[in-house]
N, CA, C and O atoms as CSV, one atom per row, in Angstrom:
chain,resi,resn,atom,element,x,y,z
A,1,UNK,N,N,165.736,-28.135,139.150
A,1,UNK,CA,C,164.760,-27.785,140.179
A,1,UNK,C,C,163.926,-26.602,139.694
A,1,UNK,O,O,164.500,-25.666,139.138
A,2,UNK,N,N,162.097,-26.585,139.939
A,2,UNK,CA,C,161.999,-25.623,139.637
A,2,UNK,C,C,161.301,-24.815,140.613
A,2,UNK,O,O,160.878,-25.515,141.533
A,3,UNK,N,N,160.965,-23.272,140.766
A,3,UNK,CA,C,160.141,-23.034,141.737
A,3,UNK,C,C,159.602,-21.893,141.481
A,3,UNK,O,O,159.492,-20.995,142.315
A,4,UNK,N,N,159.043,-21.803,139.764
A,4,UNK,CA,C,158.396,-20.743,139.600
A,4,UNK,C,C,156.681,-20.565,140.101
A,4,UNK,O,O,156.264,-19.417,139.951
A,5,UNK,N,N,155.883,-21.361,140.551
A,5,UNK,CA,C,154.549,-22.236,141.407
A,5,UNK,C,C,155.037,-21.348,142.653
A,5,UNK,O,O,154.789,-20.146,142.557
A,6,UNK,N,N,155.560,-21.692,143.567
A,6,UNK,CA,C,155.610,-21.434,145.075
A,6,UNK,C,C,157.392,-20.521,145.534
A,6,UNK,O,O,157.842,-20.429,146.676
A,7,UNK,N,N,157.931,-20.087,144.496
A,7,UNK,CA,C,158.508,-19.473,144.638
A,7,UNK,C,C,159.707,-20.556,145.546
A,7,UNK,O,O,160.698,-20.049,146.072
A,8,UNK,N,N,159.512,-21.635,145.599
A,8,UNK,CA,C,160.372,-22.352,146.341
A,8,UNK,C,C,160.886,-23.194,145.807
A,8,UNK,O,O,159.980,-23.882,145.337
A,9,UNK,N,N,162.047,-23.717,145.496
A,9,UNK,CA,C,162.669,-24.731,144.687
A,9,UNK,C,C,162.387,-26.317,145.552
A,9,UNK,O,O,162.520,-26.722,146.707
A,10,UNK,N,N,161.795,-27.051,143.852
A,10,UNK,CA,C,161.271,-27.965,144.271
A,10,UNK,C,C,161.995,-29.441,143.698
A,10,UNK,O,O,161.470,-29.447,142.585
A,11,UNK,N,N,162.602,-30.328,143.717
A,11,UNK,CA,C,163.344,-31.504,143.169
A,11,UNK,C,C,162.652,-32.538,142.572
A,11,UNK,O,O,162.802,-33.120,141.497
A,12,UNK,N,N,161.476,-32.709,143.923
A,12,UNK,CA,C,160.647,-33.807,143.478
A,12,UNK,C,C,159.107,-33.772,143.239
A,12,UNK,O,O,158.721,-32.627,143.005
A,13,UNK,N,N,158.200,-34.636,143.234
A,13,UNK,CA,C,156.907,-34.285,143.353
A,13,UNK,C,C,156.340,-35.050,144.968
A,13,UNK,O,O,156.408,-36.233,145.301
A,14,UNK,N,N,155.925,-34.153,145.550
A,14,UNK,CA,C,155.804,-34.568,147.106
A,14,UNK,C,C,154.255,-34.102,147.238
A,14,UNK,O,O,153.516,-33.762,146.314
A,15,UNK,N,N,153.997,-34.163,148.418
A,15,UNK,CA,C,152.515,-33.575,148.928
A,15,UNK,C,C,152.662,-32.268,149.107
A,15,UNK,O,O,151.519,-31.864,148.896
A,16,UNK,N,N,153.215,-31.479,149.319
A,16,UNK,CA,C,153.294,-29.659,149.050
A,16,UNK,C,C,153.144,-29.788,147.386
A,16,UNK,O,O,152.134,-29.283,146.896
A,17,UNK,N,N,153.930,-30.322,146.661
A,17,UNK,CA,C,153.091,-29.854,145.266
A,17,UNK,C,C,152.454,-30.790,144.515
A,17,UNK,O,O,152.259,-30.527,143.328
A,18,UNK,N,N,152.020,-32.031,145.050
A,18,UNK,CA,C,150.658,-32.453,144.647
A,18,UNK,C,C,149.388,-31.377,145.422
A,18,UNK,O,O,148.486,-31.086,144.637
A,19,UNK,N,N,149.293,-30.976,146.387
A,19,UNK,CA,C,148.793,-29.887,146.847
A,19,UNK,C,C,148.275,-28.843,145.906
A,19,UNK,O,O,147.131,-28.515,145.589
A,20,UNK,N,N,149.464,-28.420,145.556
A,20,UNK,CA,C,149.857,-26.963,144.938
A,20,UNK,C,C,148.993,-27.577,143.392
A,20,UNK,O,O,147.840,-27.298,143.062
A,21,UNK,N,N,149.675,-28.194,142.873
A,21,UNK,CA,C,148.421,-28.773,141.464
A,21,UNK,C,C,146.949,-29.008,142.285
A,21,UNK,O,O,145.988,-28.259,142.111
A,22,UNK,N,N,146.938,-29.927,143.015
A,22,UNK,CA,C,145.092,-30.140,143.151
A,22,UNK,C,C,144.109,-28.193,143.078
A,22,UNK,O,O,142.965,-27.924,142.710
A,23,UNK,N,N,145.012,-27.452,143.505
A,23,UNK,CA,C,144.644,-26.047,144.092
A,23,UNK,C,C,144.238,-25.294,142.877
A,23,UNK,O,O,143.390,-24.412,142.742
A,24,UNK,N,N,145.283,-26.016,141.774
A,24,UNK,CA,C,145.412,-24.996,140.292
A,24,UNK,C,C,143.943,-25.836,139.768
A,24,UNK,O,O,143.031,-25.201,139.237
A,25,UNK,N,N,143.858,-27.353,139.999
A,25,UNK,CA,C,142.352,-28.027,139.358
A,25,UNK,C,C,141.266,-27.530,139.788
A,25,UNK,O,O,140.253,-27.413,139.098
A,26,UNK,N,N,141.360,-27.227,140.838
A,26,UNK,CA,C,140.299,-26.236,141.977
A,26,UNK,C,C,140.080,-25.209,141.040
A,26,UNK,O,O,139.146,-25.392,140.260
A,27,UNK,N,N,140.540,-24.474,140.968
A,27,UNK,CA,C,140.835,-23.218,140.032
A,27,UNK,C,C,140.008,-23.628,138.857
A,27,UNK,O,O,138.804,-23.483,138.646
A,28,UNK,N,N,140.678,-24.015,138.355
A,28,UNK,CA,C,140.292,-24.677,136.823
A,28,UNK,C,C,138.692,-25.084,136.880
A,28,UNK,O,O,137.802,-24.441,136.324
A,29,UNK,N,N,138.500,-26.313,137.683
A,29,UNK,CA,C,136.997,-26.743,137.389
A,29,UNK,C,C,136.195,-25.443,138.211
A,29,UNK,O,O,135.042,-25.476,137.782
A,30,UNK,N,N,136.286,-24.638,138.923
A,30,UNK,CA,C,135.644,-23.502,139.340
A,30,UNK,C,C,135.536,-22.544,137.904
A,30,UNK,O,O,134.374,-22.400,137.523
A,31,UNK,N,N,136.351,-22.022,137.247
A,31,UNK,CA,C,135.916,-21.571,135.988
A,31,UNK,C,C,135.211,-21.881,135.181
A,31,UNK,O,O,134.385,-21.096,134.715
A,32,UNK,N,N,135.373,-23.489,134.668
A,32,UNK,CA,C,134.915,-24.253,134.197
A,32,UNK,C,C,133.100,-24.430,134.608
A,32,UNK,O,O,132.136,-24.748,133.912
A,33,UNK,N,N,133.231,-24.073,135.979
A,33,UNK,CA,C,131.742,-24.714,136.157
A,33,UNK,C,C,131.073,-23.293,136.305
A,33,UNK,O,O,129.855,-23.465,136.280
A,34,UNK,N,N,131.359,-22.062,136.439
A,34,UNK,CA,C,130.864,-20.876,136.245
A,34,UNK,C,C,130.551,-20.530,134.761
A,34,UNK,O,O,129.620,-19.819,134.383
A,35,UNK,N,N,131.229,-20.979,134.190
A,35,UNK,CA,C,130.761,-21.066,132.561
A,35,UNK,C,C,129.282,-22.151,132.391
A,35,UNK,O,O,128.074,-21.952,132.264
A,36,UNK,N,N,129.877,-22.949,132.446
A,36,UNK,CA,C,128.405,-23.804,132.729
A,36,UNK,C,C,127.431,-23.727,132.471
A,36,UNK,O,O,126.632,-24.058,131.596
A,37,UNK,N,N,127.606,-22.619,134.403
A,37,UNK,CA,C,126.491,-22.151,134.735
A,37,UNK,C,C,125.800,-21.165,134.267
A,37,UNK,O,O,124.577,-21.036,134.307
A,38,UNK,N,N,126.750,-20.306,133.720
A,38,UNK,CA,C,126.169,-18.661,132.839
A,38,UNK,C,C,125.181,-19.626,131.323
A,38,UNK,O,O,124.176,-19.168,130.780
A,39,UNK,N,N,125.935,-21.137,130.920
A,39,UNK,CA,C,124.902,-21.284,129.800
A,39,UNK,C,C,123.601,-22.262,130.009
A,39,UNK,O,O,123.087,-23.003,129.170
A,40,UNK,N,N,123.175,-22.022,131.537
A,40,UNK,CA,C,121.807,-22.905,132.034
A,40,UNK,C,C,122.146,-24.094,132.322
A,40,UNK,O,O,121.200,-24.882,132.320
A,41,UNK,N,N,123.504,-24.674,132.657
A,41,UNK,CA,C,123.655,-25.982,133.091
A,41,UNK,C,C,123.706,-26.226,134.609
A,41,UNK,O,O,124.151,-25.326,135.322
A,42,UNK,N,N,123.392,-27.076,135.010
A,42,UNK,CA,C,123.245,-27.536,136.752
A,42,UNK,C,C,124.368,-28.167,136.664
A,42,UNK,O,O,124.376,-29.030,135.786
A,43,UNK,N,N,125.649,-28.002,137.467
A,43,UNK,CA,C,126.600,-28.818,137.769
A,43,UNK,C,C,126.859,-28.827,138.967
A,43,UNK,O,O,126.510,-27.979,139.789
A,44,UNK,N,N,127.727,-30.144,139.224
A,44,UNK,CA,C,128.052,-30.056,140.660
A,44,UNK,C,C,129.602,-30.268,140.540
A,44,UNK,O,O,130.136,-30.816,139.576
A,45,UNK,N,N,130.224,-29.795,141.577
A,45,UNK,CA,C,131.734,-30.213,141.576
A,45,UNK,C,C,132.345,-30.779,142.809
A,45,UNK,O,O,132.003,-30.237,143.860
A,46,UNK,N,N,133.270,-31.869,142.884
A,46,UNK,CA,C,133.752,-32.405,143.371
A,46,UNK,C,C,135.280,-32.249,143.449
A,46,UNK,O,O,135.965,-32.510,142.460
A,47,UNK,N,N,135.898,-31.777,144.749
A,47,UNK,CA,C,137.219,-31.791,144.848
A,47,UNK,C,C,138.352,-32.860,144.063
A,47,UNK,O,O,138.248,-34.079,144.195
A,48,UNK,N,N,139.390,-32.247,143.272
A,48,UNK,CA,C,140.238,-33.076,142.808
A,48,UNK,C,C,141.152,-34.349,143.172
A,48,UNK,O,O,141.896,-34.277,144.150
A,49,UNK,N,N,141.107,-35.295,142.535
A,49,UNK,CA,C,141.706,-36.610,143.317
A,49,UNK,C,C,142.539,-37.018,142.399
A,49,UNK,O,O,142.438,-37.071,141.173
A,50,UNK,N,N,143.798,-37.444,143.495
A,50,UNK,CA,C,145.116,-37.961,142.718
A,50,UNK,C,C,144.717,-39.137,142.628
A,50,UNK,O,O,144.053,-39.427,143.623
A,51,UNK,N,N,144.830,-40.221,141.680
A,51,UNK,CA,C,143.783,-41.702,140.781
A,51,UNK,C,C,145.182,-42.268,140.283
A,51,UNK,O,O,146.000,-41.471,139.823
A,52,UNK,N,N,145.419,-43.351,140.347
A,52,UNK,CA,C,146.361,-44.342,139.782
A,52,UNK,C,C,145.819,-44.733,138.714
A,52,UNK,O,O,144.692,-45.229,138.710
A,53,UNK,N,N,146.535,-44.569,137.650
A,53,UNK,CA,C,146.018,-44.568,136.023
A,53,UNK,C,C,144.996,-45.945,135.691
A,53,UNK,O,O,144.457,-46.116,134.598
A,54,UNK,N,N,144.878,-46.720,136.671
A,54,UNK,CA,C,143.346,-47.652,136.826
A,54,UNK,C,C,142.840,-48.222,137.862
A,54,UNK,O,O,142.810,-49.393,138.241
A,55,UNK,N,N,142.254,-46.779,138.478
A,55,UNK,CA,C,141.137,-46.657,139.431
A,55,UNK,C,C,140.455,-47.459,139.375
A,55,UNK,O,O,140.362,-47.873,140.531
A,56,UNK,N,N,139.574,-48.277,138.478
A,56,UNK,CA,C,138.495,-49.080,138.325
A,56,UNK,C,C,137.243,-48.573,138.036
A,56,UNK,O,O,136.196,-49.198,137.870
A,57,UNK,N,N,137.460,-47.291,137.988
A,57,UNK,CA,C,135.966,-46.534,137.823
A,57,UNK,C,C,135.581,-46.109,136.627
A,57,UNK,O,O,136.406,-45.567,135.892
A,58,UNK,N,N,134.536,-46.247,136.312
A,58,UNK,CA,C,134.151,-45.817,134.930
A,58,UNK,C,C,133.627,-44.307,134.945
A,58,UNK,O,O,133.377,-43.746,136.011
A,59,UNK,N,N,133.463,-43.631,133.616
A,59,UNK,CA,C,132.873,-42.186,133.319
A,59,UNK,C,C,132.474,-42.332,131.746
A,59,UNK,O,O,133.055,-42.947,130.853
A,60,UNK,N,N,131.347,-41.598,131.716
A,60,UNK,CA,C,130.315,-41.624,130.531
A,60,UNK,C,C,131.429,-40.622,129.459
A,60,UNK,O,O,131.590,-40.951,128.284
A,61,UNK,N,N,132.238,-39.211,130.148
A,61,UNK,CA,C,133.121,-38.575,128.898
A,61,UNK,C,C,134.418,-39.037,129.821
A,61,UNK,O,O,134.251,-38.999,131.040
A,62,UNK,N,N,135.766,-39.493,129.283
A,62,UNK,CA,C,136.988,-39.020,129.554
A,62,UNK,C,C,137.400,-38.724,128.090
A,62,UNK,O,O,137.014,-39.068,126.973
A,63,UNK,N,N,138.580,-37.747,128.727
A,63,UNK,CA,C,139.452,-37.123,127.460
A,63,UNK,C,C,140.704,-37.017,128.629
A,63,UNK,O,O,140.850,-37.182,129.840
A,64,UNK,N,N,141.544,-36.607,127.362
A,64,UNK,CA,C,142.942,-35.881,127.986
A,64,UNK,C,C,143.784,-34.893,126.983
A,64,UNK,O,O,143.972,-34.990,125.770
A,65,UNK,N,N,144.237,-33.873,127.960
A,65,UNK,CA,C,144.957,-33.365,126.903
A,65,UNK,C,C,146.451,-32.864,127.544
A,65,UNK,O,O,146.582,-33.309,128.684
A,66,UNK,N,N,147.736,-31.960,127.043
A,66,UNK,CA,C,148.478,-31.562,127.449
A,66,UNK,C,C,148.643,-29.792,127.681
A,66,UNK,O,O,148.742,-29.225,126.593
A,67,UNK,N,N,148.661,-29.423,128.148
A,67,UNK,CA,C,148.914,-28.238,128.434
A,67,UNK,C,C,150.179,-27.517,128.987
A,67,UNK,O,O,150.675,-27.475,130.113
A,68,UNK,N,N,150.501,-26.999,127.867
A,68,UNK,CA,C,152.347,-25.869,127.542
A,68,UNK,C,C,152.152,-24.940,128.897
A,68,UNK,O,O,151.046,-24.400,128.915
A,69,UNK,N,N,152.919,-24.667,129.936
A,69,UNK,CA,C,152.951,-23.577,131.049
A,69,UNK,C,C,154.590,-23.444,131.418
A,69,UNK,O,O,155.577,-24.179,131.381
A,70,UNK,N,N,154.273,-22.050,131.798
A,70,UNK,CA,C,155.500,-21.667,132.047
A,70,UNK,C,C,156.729,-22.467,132.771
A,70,UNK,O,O,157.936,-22.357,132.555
A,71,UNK,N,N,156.153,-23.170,133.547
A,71,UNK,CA,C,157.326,-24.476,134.480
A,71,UNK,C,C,156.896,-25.680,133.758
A,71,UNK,O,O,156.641,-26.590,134.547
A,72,UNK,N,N,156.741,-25.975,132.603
A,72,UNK,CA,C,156.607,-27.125,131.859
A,72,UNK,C,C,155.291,-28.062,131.223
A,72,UNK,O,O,154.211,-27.475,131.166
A,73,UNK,N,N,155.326,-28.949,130.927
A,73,UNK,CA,C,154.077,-29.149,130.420
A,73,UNK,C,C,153.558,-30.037,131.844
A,73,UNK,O,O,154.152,-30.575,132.778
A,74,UNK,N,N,152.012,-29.853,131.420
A,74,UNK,CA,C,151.163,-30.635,132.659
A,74,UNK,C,C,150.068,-31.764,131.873
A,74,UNK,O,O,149.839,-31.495,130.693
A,75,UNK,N,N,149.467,-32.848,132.372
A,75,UNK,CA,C,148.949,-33.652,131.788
A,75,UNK,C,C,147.358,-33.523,132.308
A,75,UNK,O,O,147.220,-34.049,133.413
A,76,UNK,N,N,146.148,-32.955,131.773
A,76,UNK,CA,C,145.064,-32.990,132.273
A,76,UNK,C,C,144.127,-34.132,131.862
A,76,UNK,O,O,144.019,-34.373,130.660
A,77,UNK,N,N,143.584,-34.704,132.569
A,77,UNK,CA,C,142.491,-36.042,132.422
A,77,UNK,C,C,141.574,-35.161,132.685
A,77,UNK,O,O,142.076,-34.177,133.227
A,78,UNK,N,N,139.975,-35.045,132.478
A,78,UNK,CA,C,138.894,-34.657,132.689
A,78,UNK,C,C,138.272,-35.982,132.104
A,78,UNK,O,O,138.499,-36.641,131.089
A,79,UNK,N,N,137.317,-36.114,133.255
A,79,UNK,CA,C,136.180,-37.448,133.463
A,79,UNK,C,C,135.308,-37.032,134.261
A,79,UNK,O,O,135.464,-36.737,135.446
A,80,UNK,N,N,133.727,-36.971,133.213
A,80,UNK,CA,C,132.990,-36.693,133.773
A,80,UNK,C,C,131.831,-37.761,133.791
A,80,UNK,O,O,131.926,-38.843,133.211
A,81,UNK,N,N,130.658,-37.333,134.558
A,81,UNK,CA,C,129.163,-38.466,134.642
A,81,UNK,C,C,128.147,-37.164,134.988
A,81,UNK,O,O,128.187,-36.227,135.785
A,82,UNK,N,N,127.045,-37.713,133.757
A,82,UNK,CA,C,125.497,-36.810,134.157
A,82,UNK,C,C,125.334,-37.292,135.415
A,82,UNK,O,O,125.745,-38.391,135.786
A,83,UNK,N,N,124.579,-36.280,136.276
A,83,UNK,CA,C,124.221,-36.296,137.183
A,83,UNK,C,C,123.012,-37.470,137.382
A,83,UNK,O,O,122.463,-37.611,138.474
């Protein structure tokens, strides 16, 4: 169990910490799009969505990568479309 995130010990993955991740992507694409913006880009952002690995939807970039954190590794997809 871990509960270094919310200080609360957690077993499974439920809606308190699918929550708790969408909050950290929040985070994330908010940095992400303040950078952006400091280099003259117009972006828009859209709240994070939990997607069953084939949504049906297409995007002009996807990537993925893994990312090492203190309560374990996490799996990031980023998919984007020009405006």
């Amino acid at each position: 169990m871990r509960k270094n995130i919310s200080g609360m010990e957690m077993s499974s993955v439920d809606e308190f910490v699918t929550s708790a991740i969408s909050e950290i992507a929040n985070i994330i694409s908010g940095n992400v799009l303040t950078e952006l913006a400091q280099n003259d880009m117009i972006c828009d952002i859209l709240p994070p969505a939990v997607c069953k690995p084939d949504n049906g939807k297409t995007y002009e970039l996807m990537t993925s990568c893994l990312i090492s954190t203190g309560v374990g590794n996490m799996g990031l997809d980023i998919r984007l479309n020009q405006a």
